[in-house]
N, C-alpha and C positions, 0 to 999 in steps of 0.2 A: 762410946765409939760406935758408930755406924756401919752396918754388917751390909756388907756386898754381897746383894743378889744377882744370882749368873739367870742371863736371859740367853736366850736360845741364840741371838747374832755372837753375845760373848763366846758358847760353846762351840759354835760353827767357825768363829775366829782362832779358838784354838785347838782343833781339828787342823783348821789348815795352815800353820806353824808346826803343827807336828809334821804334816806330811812335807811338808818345805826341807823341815829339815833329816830328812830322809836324801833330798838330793843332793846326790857326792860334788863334790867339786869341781869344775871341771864340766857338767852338765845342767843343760835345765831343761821347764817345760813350764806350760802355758797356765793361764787361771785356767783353760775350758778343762786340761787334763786333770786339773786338781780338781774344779767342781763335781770331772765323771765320777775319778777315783771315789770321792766322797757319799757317791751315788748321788746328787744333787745338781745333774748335766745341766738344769738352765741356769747355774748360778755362779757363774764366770767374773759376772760385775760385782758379786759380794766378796769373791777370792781378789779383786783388786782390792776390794774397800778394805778390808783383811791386810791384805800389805801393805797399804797405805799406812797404817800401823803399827808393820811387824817393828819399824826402829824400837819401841821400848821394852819390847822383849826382854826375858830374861827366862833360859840361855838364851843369844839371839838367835835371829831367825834371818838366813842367806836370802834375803828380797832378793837381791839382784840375781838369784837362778830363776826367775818367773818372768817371763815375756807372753807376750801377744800368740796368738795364732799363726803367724805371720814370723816368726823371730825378732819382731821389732822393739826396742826398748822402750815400751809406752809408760813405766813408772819409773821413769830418769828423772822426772822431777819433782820426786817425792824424797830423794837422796841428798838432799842439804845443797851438792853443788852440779850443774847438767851433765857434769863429765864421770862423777863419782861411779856411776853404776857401770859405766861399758869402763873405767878402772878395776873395780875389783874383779869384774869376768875375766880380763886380761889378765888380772895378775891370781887365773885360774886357770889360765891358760887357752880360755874362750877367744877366737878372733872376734870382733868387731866392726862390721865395714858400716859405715853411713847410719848410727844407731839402728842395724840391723846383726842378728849371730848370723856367722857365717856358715854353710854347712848345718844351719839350722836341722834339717831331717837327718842325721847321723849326728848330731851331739842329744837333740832332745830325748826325754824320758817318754815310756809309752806308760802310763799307769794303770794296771790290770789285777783283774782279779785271780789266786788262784783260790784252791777248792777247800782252803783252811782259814787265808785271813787276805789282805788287802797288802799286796808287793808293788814296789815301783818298779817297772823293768828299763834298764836303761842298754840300748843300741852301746855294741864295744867296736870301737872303731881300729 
């Protein structure tokens, strides 16, 4: 049998599944938040390529709480069908106007650090 070596994109892909699923339901936040969180601020395009992934997950991983900078649903079409992803936000209770979250800055997550380990802080509306 053939032993899987973990390379450093594998680690970094599942760094960002763990912090994914940190976000409660009901909220999300952007690749760029999850790259800072990570310490890895210019790697926004690698937290997509990350998602682009999370389907085979196991436990899965809540792709559709990660959106754009902007709240726009730019990995809708990585969800099997165009409508799938602005479905599950909704039936999170996330509005969705024009594949944009609505209210974007009071649902999203600020991801910060405190002075013992790495917290997501999520805005309570």
């Amino acid at each position: 049998m053939a032993k899987h070596v973990v390379n450093k994109q594998d680690s970094f892909f599942q760094m960002v599944y763990e912090v994914v699923r940190l976000i409660p339901r009901g909220r999300v936040t952007s690749y760029g938040a999850i790259a800072r969180y990570l310490g890895t601020a210019g790697s926004s395009r690698m937290v997509g390529w990350a998602m682009n992934g999370a389907h085979r997950e196991k436990p899965p991983v809540p792709a559709q709480r990660v959106v754009n900078r902007n709240g726009l649903l730019t990995g809708k079409h990585h969800f099997g069908s165009p409508d799938l992803m602005r479905q599950l936000l909704e039936n999170e209770g996330v509005r969705v106007d024009n594949d944009q979250i609505a209210d974007f800055k009071n649902i999203s997550g600020i991801l910060q650090k405190n002075s013992e380990q790495l917290l997501p802080i999520f805005a309570l509306s």
